[in-house]
N, C-alpha and C positions, 0 to 999 in steps of 0.2 A: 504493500500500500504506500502511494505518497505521502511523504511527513508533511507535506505543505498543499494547502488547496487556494488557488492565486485565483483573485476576481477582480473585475477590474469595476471600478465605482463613479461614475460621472453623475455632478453635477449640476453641468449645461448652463454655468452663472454668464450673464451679461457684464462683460468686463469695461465697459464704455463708460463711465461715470466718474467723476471727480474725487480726489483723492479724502479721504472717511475723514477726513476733520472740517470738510464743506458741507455736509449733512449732520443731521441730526440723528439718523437710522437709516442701513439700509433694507431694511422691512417696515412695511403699512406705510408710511408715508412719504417715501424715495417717491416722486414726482415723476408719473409715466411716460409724461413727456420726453423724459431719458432716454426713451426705449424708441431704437428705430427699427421697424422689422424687415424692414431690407439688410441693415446689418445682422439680429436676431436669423434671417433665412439662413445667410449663408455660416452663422454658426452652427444651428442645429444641422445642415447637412456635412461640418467637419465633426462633428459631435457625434454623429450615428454610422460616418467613415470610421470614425475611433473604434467604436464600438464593434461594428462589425467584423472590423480587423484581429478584434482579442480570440475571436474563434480563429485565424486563420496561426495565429501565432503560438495557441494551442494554451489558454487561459482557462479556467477552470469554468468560469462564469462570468454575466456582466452585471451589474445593477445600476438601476435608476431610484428615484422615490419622489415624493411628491412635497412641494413645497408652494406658498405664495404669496404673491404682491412681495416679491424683492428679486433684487438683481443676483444676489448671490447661489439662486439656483432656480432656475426658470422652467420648470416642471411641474406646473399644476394640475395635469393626469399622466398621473406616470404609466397607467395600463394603455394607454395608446402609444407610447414609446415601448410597449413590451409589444405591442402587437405588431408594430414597425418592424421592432428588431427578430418576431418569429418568421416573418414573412422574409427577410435578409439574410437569418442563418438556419443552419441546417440540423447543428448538433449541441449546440452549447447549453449550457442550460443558464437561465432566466428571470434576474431577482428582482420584484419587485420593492423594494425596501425603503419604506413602504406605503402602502395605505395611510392613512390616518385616522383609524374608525372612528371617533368620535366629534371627527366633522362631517359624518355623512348622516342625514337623516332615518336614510334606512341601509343597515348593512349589510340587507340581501342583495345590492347592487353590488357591492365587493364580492361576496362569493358569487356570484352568477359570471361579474367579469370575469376573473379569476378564476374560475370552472371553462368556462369560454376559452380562456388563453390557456390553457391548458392542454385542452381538447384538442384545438387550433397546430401549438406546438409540439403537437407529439409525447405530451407530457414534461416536459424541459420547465418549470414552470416553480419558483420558490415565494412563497407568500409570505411576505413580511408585515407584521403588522405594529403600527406605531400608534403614540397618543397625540404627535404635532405638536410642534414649538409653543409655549405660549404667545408666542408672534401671533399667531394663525388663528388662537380664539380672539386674539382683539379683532385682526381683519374679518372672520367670521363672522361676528357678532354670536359665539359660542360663548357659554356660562363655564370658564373655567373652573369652577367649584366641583363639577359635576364629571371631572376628564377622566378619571381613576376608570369609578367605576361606569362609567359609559364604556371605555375601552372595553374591560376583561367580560361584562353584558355581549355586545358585541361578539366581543372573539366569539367567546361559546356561543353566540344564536351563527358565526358563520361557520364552527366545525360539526355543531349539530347538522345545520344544514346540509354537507356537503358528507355526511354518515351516513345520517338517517333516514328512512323512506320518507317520504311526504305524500300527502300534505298532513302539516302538524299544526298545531297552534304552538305559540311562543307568547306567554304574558309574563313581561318581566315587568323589572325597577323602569329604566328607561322606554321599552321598545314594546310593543302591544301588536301583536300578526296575527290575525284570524286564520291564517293558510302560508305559511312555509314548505313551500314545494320546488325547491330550487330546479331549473333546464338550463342549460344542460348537468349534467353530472362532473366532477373532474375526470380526468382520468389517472393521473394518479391515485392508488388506493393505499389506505381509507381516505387520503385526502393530500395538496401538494405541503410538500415540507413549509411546516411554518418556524419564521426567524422572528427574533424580537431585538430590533438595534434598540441601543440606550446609551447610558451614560452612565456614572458612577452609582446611581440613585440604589441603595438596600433594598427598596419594592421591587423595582424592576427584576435587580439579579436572584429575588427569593422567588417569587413568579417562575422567571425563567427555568430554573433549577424544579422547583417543585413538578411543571409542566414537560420538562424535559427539553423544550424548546432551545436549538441553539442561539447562544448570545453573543450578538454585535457588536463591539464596543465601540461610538464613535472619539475620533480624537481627543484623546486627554495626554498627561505626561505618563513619561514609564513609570512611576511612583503610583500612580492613580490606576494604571492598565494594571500592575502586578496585584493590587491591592484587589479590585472587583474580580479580577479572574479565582482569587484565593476563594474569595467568598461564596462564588460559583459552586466550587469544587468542597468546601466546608460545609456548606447546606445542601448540596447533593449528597453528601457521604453520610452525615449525622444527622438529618431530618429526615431525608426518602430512602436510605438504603440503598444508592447507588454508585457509583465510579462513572463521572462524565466520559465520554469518547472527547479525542483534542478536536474533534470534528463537530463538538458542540461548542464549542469559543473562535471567535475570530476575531481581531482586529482592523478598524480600519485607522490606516496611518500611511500618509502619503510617503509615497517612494519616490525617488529619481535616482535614479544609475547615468552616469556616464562614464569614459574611458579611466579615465582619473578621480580623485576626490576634488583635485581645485577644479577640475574642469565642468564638474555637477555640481558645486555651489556655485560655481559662475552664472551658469544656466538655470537656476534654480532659486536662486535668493530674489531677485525683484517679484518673482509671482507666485511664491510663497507668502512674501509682506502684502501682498495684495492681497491672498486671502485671509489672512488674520487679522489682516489694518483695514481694509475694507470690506470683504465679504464677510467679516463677520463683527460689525460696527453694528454693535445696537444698545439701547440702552434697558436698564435692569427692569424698571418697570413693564418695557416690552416681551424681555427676553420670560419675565417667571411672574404675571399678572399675579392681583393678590386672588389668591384659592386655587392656584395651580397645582401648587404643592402643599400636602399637606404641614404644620407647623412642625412636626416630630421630623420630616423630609426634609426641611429645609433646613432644621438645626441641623441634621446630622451633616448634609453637604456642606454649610460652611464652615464646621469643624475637620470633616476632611481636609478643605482645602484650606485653611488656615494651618493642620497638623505639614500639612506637604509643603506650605509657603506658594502654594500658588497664587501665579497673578493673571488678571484677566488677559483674552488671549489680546487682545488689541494694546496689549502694555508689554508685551514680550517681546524682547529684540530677535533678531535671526539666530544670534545665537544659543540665546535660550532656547529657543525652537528646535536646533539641533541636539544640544546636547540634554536637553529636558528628556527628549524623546518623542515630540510630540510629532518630526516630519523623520524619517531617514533619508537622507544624501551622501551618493559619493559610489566611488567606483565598484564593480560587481563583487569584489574582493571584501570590501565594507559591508556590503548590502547584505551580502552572506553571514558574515560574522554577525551583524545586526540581527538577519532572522532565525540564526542557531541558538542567541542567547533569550529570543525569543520563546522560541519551542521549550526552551532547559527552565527557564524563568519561571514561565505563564502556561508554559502544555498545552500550548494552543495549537490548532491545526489547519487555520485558514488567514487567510492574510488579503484584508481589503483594501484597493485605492494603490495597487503594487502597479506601482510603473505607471500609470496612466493622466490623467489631466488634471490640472489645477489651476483655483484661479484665472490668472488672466494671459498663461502658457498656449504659445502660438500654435497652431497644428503640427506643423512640421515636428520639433520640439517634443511634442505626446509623441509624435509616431518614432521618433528616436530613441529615446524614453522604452516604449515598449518592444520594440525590437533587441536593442540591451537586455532590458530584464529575460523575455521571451530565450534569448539567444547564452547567457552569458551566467543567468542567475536560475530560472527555475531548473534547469538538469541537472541542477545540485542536491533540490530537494523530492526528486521523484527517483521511480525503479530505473532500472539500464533499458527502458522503450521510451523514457521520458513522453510515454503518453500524457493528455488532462484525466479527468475521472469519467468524463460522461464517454471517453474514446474506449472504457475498459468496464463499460458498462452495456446491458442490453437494453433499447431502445422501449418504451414504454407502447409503443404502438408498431405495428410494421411500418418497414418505409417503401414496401415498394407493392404493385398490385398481387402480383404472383404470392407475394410473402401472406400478404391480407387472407389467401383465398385458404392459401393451406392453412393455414392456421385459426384464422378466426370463421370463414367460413362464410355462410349467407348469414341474415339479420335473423332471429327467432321469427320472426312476425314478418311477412311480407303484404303490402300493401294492397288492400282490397276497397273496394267502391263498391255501396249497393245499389243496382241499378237499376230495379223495377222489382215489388210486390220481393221475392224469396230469391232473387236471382244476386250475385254479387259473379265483379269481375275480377281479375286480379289483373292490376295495373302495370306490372312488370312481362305481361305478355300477351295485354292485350290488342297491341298492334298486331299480331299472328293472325291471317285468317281465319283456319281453324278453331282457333282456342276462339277469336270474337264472335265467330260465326256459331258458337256451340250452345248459348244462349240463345232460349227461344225465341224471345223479343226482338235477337238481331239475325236470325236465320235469314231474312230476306233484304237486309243491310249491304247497302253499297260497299 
């Protein structure tokens, strides 16, 4: 098995805007006028070049997620970029990371997308499900008081769904469904692998661990990643009675490789500061509205990050950045070193945001970037076929017609029409003349 499963994580931020101490935020009130979509076009088509290219270069997976009203990531459905990118590749498999359930009104549209894109890709299909920035209840107009348990409602009304037969009723706290009868089905069974990104927060990673659900870490320092992976791995062992697989933790912490180490901070320090000093420029009230977090949750984070000396990310110079842990740069030689002490540290077994785009990093750049890694650093962490995993796996559906017949065969149920008083046709052969003409109604039928 590979000790490392590499995805690659975009984004898609609009980088055109003025440098973060001429605004205020850039979330909910960054002035749209900002936004030019003739620029916006031709990003999003180097953005899903990126993307498509991490299957050619033999990536484990790609993700997107969903984010709004800011420049810093311009993805407000991220299941139409999954559906983009199943129609673009063949094999890869496909994260949504994710949803946001607690801004959607009803989250039988998440499972039904997500059953769809599924079905659609072959099964390739990883459902991440998030609770959205407190940014996004103010844009909203969502009752942060209510995120917690809107979310984990949610989750279980979308895995019942995608289990169980229907139609069911579902009368919860939040959600009230006289008939949950999700179409189509997934086709992954019992359902696709659900991820849960987060951040340091104790709810999150006890959730996680209890559910089994692999966990996402997004960017924080190595102090802060070794710390929630522990807690992972403590409350898996001592509360449920289990031993995490490393394939239930992953990190996401952007990478760059280049030939050298000076020669990938070169390359990499202006749009890094970009996204820490800009893309992610907001202020406190925006960032954790009050009732977002509960009071016992927010003590406990600012006593982390007061125990660790952290400072917010837009106060951090480049080189905190690197040597905190919060980006990895520098030559294949570093990057390796970097993701061994990883694996030895934290037992983790996926590694998000490896090699691919940042910030306000030009195309060409990503595509350098990922060819390095692709070339120079993952056959360090896989078997002597340096295959990805979905290359050494069987496909969840056939891929070809011949493959279909033998194996899955006709439908149970073939399509019938009734067509006058006891007579019924079946529609798969009744252009034949025989068969249409066998019906007494249409014996004398042209």
């Amino acid at each position: 098995m590979n000790r490392l499963e590499f995805y690659m994580f975009h984004l898609m931020p609009y980088p055109f805007i003025p440098p973060g101490e001429e605004f205020e935020s850039i979330w909910i009130t960054l002035p749209n006028t900002m936004y030019d979509p003739k620029q916006g076009h031709r990003l999003y088509r180097e953005y899903m070049d990126q993307l498509v290219l991490a299957e050619r270069l033999g990536y484990d997976g790609v993700l997107v997620n969903e984010h709004h009203q800011t420049a810093y990531a311009v993805q407000p459905a991220p299941n139409l970029w999954a559906a983009y990118l199943a129609a673009r590749t063949s094999q890869i498999r496909i994260g949504v990371i994710g949803n946001a359930l607690p801004l959607h009104r009803n989250p039988l549209r998440v499972a039904e997308e997500i059953a769809m894109l599924d079905v659609m890709s072959g099964g390739r299909i990883i459902s991440g499900h998030v609770r959205a920035m407190g940014a996004e209840y103010v844009s909203a107009g969502v009752d942060p008081t209510t995120s917690k348990d809107r979310f984990w409602e949610a989750n279980d009304l979308i895995v019942k769904a995608w289990t169980e037969p229907g139609p069911f009723q579902w009368h919860g706290e939040h959600y009230d469904i006289e008939y949950v009868n999700t179409w189509p089905r997934p086709l992954q069974q019992p359902h696709p692998p659900i991820w849960l990104p987060g951040s340091t927060s104790v709810d999150t990673i006890d959730k996680a661990a209890e559910r089994r659900y692999p966990f996402m870490l997004t960017p924080t320092s190595n102090w802060l990643s070794k710390t929630a992976f522990a807690r992972y791995y403590q409350v898996a062992e001592e509360q449920y009675g289990y031993t995490p697989s490393p394939r239930q933790l992953g990190r996401l912490v952007h990478t760059h490789v280049a030939e050298t180490d000076e020669q990938a901070h070169r390359e990499a320090r202006a749009h890094i500061m970009w996204f820490f000093r800009n893309g992610l420029k907001i202020p406190g009230f925006q960032m954790m509205p009050a009732g977002y977090n509960s009071k016992e949750s927010l003590r406990r984070t600012l006593e982390g990050k007061a125990k660790a000396g952290a400072k917010g990310f837009t106060e951090l110079s480049y080189e905190e950045l690197v040597e905190g842990g919060y980006v990895i740069v520098g030559s294949p030689e570093t990057v390796i070193e970097k993701y061994e002490e990883m694996i030895d540290e934290y037992k983790i077994g996926m590694v998000m945001s490896a090699g691919g785009h940042l910030g306000s990093m030009p195309h060409w750049m990503v595509q350098k970037n990922m060819y390095l890694m692709a070339e120079e650093v993952m056959p360090h962490f896989r078997e002597a076929d340096g295959k990805p995993t979905w290359a050494k796996t069987e496909p969840a559906a056939p891929q070809t017609y011949s493959e279909h017949a033998a194996t899955v065969g006709k439908p149970k149920l073939m399509p019938r029409v009734r067509w006058e008083g006891d007579e019924y046709l079946d529609t798969a052969t009744a252009h034949i003349p025989e068969v249409y003409r066998a019906l007494p109604s249409l014996r004398d039928a042209p």
